[in-house]
C-alpha positions in Angstrom: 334.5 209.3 146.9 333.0 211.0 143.7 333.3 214.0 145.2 337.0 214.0 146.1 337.2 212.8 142.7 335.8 215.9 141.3 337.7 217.9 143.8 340.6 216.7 142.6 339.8 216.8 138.7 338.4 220.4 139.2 341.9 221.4 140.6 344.3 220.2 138.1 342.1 221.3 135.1 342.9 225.1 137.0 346.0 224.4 137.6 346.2 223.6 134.1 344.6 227.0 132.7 346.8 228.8 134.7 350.2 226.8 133.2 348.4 227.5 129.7 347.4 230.8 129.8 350.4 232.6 129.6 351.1 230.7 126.1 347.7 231.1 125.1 346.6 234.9 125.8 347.9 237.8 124.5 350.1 239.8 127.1 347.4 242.6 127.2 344.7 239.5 128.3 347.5 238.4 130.8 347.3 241.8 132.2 343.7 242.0 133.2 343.5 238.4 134.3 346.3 239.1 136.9 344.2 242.9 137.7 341.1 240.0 138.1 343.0 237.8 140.6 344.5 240.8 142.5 340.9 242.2 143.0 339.9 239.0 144.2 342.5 238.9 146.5 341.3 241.7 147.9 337.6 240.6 147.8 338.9 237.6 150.1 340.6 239.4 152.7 337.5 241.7 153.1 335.2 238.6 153.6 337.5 237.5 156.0 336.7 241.2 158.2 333.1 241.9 157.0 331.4 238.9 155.8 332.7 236.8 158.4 333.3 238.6 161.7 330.5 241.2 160.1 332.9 244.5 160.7 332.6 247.0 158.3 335.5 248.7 156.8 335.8 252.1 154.5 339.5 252.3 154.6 340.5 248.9 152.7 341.9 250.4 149.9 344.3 252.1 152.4 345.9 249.0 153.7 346.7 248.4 150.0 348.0 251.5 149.2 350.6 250.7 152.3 351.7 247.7 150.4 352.0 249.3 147.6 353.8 252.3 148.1 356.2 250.5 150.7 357.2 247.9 148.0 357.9 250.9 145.3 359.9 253.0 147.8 361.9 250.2 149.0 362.5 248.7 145.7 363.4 252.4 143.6 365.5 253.7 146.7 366.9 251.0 148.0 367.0 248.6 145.3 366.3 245.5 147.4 365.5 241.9 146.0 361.7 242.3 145.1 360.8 239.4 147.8 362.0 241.1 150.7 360.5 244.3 149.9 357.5 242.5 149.0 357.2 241.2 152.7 358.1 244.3 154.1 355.1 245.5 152.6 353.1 243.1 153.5 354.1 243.3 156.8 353.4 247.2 157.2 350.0 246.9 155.9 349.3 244.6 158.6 350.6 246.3 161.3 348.2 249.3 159.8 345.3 246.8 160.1 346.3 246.4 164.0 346.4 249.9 164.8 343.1 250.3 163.1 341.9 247.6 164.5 343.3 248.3 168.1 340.2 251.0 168.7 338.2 249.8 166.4 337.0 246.3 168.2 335.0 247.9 170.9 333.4 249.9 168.0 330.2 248.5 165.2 328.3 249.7 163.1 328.3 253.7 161.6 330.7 254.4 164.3 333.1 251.9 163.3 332.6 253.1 159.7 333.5 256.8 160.6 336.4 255.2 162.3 338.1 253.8 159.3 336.6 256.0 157.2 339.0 258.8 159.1 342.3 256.7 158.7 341.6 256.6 155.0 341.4 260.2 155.0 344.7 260.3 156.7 346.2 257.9 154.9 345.2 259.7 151.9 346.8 263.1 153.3 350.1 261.2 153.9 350.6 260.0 150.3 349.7 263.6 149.1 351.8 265.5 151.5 355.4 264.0 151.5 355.7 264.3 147.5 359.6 263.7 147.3 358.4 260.0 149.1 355.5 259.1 147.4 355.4 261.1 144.4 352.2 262.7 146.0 349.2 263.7 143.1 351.6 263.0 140.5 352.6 259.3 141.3 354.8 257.1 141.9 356.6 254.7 138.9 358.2 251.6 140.2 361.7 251.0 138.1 362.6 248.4 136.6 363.9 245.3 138.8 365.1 241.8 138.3 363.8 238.7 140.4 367.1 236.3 140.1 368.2 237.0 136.8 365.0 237.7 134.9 363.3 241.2 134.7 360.7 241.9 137.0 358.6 243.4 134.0 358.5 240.0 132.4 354.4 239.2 131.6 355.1 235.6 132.4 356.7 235.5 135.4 353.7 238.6 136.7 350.7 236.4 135.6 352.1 233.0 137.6 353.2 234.5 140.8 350.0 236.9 140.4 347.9 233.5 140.2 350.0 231.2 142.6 349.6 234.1 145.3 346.1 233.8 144.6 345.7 230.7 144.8 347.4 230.3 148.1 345.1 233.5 149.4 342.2 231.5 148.3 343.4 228.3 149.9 344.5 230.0 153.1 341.2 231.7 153.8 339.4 228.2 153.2 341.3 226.6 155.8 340.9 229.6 158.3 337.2 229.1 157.9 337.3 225.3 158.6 339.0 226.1 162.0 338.4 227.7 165.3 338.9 230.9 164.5 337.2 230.8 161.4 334.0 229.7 163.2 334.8 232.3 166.2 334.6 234.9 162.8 331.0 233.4 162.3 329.9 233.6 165.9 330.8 237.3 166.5 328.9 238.3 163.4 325.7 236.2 164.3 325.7 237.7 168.0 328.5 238.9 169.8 327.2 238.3 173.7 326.5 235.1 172.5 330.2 234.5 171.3 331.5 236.0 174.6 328.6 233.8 176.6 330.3 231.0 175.3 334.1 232.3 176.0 335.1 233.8 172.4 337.3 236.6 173.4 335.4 239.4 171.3 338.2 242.3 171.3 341.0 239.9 170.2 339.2 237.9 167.6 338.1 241.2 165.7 341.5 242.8 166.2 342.9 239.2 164.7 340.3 239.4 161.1 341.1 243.1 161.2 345.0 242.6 160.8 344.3 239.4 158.5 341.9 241.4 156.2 344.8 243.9 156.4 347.4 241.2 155.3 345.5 240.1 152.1 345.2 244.2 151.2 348.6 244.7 151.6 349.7 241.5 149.4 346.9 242.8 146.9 348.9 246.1 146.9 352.3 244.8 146.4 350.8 242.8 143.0 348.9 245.7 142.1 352.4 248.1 142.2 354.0 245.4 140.3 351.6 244.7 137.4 351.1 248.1 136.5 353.8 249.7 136.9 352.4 252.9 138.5 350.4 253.9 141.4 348.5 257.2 142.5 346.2 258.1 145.4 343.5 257.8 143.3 343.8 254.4 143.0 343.3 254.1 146.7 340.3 256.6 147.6 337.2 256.0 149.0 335.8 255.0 146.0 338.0 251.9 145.6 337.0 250.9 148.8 333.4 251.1 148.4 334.0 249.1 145.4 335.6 246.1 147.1 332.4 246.3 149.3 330.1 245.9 146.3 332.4 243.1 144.9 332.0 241.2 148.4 327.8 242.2 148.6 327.2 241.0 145.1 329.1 237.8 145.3 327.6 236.8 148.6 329.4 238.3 151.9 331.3 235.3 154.0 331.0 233.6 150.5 334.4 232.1 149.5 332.9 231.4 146.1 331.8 235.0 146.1 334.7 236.6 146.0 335.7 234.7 142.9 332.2 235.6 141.2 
């Protein structure tokens, strides 16, 4: 009983912060709370892959660099509302996280490293390549927008759909872990013929955390375009990725808690 009580108390003072912090913080403060909570939106998705079905992955900056620079082409050429080009997006970078994943599950360890490692690289060579798309090594500004009357640039309106998609992330990655599939995550990481001894179909489950992990990138792309304003390949090198892996390695990997820290 106390500790539903707690539970609950714990989530209406956050809900709380978030409603007040907007009012409180000064709009540059807004903007690196919402960078924050789009890195660990990214941090939870890459659990979801490598700290709970224990698959490594180099190229997790990619899959956000496919939501992002789908939502900024589809919103400066073709004007769309924001929200459907936001789940186009999203939708891309999990259908990248499939066909990475496809030949990826019979793969593990260094090789399955290389393996993403290489669709970075080409990922990489796509952005830089088609400049009148992308913007190649210069960039790529998003324009200004509207969401329903009010401008898509508003600080406000970025920090609490920033911290309610966040929040449902965090919430959706805590239920996956309390059902089968979560715990079919956990049993392919501890030992995979002991999953499969015990009917866990190996492939499919990895292929299934590859395209979530790929889902929460994408999403964590699409904020990322939005907040800022701008986005570069830089932004989405191997160095990103290798610093979403220390995020997830110092905070605990399969840690929820973790990701947060």
């Amino acid at each position: 009983m106390n500790h539903t009580v707690w539970r609950w108390a714990g989530l209406v003072l956050a809900v709380g912060a978030v409603a007040l912090a907007p009012v409180v913080l000064p709009s540059y403060y807004q903007y690196l709370v919402c960078l924050v909570m789009i890195n660990v939106i990214m941090a939870l998705g890459l659990n979801v892959l490598t700290g709970n079905s224990g698959q490594i992955s180099l190229c997790h900056s990619s899959f956000m660099a496919i939501g992002a620079y789908l939502f900024t082409i589809l919103s400066n050429t073709l004007h769309w509302n924001l929200g459907w080009c936001a789940l186009i997006a999203i939708l891309g970078a999990a259908l990248g996280g499939w066909v990475v994943g496809y030949p990826a599950r019979r793969l593990a360890g260094i090789y399955l490293a290389l393996a993403t490692l290489a669709f970075l690289a080409l990922t990489q060579t796509a952005i830089e390549e088609f400049p009148d798309l992308t913007g190649g090594i210069r960039g790529l500004k998003l324009e200004n927008a509207s969401w329903f009357g009010v401008s898509a640039r508003d600080p406000h309106l970025m920090f609490y759909i920033v911290a309610m998609s966040c929040g449902v992330c965090w919430y959706s990655v805590h239920c996956l872990m309390n059902f089968p599939l979560g715990r079919a995550f956990d049993a392919i990481r501890t030992s995979p013929q002991a999953a499969m001894a015990f009917g866990v179909p190996v492939a499919r489950t990895k292929l299934v955390a590859f395209t979530l992990s790929a889902t929460c990138a994408g999403w964590a792309g699409v904020l990322f375009a939005w907040v800022v304003g701008f986005i570069d390949p830089v932004e989405f090198g191997v160095g990103s990725s290798l610093k979403y892996i220390t995020f997830i390695v110092v905070g605990g990997t399969g840690s929820i808690l973790g990701s947060w820290l």
